[in-house]
N, C-alpha and C positions, 0 to 999 in steps of 0.2 A: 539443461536449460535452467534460467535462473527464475526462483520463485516470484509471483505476482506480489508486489507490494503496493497494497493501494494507498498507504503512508504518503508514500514517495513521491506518489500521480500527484497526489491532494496536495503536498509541499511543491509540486512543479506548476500546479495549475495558479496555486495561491502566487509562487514567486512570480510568476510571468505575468499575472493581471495589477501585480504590485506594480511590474517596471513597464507596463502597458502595452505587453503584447497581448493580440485576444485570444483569449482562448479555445475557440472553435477552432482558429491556425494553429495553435501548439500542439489542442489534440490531433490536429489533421498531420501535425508534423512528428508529433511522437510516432505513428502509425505508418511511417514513410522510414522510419531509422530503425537502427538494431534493437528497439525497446518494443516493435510488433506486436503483440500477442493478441486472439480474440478478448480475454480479460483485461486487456487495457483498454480494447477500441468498446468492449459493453460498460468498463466503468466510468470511462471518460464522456462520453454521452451523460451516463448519470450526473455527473458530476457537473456536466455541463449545462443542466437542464436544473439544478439544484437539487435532486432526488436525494434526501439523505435516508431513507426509509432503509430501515435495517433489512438486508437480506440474507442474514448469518447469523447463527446464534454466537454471542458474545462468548460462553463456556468453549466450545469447539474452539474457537479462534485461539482461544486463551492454552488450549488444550495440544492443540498445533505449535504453538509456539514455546510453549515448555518441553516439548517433547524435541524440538529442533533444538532446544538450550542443552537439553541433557546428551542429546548424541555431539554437540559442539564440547561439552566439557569433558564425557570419554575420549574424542579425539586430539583434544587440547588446540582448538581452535574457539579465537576469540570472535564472540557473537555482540557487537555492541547496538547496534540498529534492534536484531531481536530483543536484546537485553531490555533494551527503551519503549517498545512496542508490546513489550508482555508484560512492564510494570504498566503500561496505561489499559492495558486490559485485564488486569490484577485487580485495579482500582475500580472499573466499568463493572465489574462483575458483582460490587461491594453495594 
């Protein structure tokens, strides 16, 4: 199964309110398709309700995603999404 990326929620919730679909529909619709997960359907509430209140520590995150860089670069698979999300959490952490 594919990892949670709440990146991805927040770029799909941000795209859809841009071109004026509501968002309470898209989360209801993310949850109806192959993107499922309880982690979509508790971040998407969040997000829906505006909750930005940290519920992660920033090092962990940061900590997960180097660690997913480095088993990508023993197996020689290209990580560009991780790549982009662990340099904004490189920075977060500064």
């Amino acid at each position: 199964r594919e990892a949670y990326k709440p990146e991805e929620e927040m770029e799909t919730l941000a795209l859809g309110a841009a071109a004026g679909v509501d968002p309470a529909m898209l989360c209801e619709m993310l949850q109806k398709s192959a993107l499922r997960s309880p982690m979509t359907a508790a971040k998407g509430q969040l997000m829906l309700h505006r909750d930005w209140a940290p519920n992660f520590q920033v090092y962990l995150q940061q900590k997960d995603l180097r660690l997913a860089m480095e088993l990508g670069n023993e197996l020689d698979v290209q990580l560009p999404m991780t790549a982009a999300a662990n340099a904004m959490y490189v920075r977060a952490k500064q």
